[in-house]
C-alpha positions, 0 to 999 in steps of 0.5 A, spaced: 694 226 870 702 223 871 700 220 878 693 218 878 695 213 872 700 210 877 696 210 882 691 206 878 697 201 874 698 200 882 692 199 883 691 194 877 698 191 879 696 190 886 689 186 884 693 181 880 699 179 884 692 179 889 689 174 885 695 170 884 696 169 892 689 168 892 691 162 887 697 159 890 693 159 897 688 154 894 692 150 890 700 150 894 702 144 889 702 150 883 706 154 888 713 152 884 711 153 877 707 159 878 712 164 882 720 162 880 722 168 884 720 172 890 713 175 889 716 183 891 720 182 884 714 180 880 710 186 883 717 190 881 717 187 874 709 189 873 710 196 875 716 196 870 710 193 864 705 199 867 711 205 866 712 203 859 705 202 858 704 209 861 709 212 857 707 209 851 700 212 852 703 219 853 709 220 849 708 215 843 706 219 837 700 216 834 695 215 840 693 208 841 688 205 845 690 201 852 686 194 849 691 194 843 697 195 848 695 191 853 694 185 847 701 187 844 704 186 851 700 178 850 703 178 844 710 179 846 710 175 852 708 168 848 712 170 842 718 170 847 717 163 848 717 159 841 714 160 834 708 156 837 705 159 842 701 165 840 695 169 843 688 168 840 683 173 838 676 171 838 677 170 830 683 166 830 680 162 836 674 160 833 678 158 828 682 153 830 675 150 834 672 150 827 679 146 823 679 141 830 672 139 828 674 139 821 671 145 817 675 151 816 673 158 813 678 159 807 678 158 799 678 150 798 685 149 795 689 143 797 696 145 795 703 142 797 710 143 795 714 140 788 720 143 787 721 148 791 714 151 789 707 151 792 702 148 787 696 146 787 694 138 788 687 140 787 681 145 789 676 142 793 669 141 789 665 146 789 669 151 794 671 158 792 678 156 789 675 151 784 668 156 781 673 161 781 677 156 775 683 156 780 687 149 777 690 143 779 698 143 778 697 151 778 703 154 782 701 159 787 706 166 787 702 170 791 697 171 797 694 179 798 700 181 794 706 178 798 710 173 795 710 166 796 716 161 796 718 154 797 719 155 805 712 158 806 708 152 806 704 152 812 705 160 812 702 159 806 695 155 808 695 160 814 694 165 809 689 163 805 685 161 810 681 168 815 673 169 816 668 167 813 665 172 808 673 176 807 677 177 801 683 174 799 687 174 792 692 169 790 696 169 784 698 164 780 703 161 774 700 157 770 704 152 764 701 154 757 700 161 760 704 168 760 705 172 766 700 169 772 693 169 773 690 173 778 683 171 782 680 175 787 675 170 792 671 171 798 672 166 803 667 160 806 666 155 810 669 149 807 667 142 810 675 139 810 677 133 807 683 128 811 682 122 808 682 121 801 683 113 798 684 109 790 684 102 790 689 100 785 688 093 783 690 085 786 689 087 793 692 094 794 690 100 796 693 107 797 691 113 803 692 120 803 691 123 810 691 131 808 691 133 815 689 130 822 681 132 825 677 129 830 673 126 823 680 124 821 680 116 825 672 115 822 674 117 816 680 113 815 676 106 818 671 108 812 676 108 807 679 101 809 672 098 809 672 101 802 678 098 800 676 091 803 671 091 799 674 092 793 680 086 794 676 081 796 678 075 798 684 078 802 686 086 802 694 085 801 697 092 802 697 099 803 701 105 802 699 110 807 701 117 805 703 123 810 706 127 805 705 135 806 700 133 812 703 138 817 699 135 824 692 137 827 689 134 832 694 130 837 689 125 839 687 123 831 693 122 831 694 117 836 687 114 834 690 113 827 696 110 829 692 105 835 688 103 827 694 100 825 697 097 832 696 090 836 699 093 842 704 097 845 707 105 846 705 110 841 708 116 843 710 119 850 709 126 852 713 130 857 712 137 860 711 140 867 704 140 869 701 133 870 697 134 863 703 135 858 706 128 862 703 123 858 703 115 854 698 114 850 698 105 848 695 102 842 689 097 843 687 091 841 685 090 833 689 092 827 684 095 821 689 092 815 688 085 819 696 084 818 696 086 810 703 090 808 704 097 810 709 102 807 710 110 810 711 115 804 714 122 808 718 127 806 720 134 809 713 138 810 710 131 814 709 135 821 707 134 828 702 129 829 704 127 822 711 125 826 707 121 832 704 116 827 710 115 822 714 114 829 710 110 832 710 106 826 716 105 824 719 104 831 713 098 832 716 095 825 709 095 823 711 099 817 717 102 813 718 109 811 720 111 805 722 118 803 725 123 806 726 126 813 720 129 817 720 136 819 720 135 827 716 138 831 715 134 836 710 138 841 704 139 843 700 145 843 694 146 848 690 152 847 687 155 853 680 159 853 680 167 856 675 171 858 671 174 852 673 168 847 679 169 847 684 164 849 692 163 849 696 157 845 702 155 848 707 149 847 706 145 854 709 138 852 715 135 848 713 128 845 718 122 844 717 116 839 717 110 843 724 107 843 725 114 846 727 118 839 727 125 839 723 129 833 723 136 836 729 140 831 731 133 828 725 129 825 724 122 823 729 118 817 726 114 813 728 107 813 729 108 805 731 115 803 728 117 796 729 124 794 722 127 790 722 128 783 718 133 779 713 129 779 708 127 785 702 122 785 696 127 786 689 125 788 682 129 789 676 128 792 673 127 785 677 120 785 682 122 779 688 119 782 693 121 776 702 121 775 703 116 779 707 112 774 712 118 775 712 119 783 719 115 785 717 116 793 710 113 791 713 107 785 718 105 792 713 105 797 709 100 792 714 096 790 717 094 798 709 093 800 709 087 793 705 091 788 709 094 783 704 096 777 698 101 777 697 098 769 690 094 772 686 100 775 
């Protein structure tokens, strides 16, 4: 049995570095990134992978499927590579194409951090968190039993969100209340919302962005229109909130960005393959007609978050206010498998364009201002609440010429 299993992991080694021939024989200008070494010790370092499959198979004490081992080497191999690559299943895969699309199977809750705590900024109306009588301000403990903590933002989220029709419980404290609050929800599919705007008087306005989807830039050109609106005859200023907004998809981003822009470099990518090389350059028109514009960020103001902000601010287009960014500054590309599966790997590095470096570093603001205990929140149903004692929120307003929310 020993040696029939060999004989067909050779078998199986032999097919794939056959293929992988096959395929630098067709496209030779792939030669160098697909084989750093010669082909006779790639054969030698699969037939190592095809032993240890083996012996796992026999010796292990539980007996485990080759599906599960053969996952769990994927697995392996893409968390070797940074803490962004991943392996996809059907699930997860068909996940992330519902959050680019700008939906997300979940429980409906828009959380953020406040003093080192996930709290609740508003539950969605409507969605399983808010008929379940979950709270703005409610301060998340634990998600399915596993404690939460300040670090654990985007974590967190991760959590909360899974297949439709699946459980999950979430625990929460609640000032005024003894001991926490315990909900158990199902999950639904929630239709996201990443814009959210307030007019707040003598021509100035507000925008949250929660997130980057590809609705995201249409959004946004709507919730302008509003404010134009609303200011008649000139809207003057806008603060554009990135807070908490830890990325989405890369080209919303460059979208949001070109909004604000009359021309220029919004941001620079480079990777080894040709796709993870690129620049991406404002058009013509800026969406504000060159009313004022402050930046509000802070340490979870993430990836895609980052191309903006830094477009911005290299630009002069805006001053940001509030603290430093996370930096991630690379980009992900998923990659369909057989079966609906598919591969997430990190395939660029993108610069600002003066050339800055985001990746581990993130972005200063122009003005630092360190958060207080106390953040502006805004939910779909139009309450725009504490904004008198958001200090990063009273700043950003001051520097743009508005300096009281007393008219509205």
């Amino acid at each position: 049995m020993f040696s029939n299993l060999r004989n067909i992991f050779g078998l199986l080694v032999g097919a794939a570095v056959g293929a992988i021939i096959f395929f630098v024989s067709i496209f030779p200008s792939q030669h160098k990134i697909l084989f750093s070494e010669d082909r006779f010790e790639i054969v030698d370092e699969m037939q190592a992978v095809a032993e240890v499959m083996e012996q796992v198979r026999h010796e292990f004490v539980d007996s485990v499927d080759d599906d599960v081992l053969i996952e769990g080497a994927i697995q392996g191999m893409l968390s070797e590579l940074d803490e962004h690559s991943h392996y996809l299943t059907v699930e997860e895969y068909a996940e992330i194409q519902r959050n680019s699309a700008g939906s997300y199977a979940g429980v409906g809750l828009n959380v953020s951090l406040e003093g080192g705590q996930v709290t609740v900024v508003s539950p969605l109306e409507g969605a399983p968190a808010q008929r379940a009588g979950i709270l703005p301000l409610d301060v998340v403990v634990s998600v399915d039993g596993i404690a939460v903590g300040g670090e654990d933002l985007a974590e967190t989220v991760e959590r909360l969100r899974g297949i439709p029709g699946t459980a999950v419980t979430v625990d929460v404290r609640r000032e005024g209340e003894k001991g926490t609050l315990h909900f158990s929800l199902v999950r639904a599919n929630i239709q996201a919302t990443t814009v959210y705007s307030e007019y707040l008087g003598d021509g100035y306005g507000y925008i949250k962005l929660a997130g980057f989807s590809d609705s995201t830039p249409s959004d946004l050109g709507h919730a302008v229109d509003h404010l134009m609106q609303r200011s008649k005859p000139n809207l003057l200023g806008v603060v554009l909130d990135l807070r908490d907004n830890v990325g989405g998809v890369l080209g919303a981003a460059v979208k949001v960005a070109d909004a604000f822009l009359d021309e220029g470099l919004i941001v620079r990518g480079n990777g080894r393959v040709r796709d993870g090389r690129f620049e991406e350059f404002a058009t013509r028109g800026d969406i504000l007609r060159g009313a004022e514009l402050s930046v509000l960020v802070n340490g979870g103001s993430a990836s895609a978050s980052e191309i903006v902000a830094g477009a911005l601010k290299d630009h002069k287009r805006a001053r940001l206010v509030g603290e430093r960014t996370y930096g991630k500054g690379s980009v992900q590309t998923v990659m369909p498998l057989t079966n609906g599966r598919a591969i997430k790997i990190t395939t660029s590095r993108y610069f600002t364009p003066s050339g800055s470096i985001i990746n581990g570093i993130g972005i200063k603001p122009d003005i630092l201002v360190f958060a207080g205990p106390v953040r502006a929140r805004y939910s779909e149903n139009g309450n725009f609440g504490l904004a008198h004692d958001d200090d990063q929120l009273q700043e950003a307003l001051r520097i743009i010429g508005f300096n009281s929310l007393e008219t509205e």
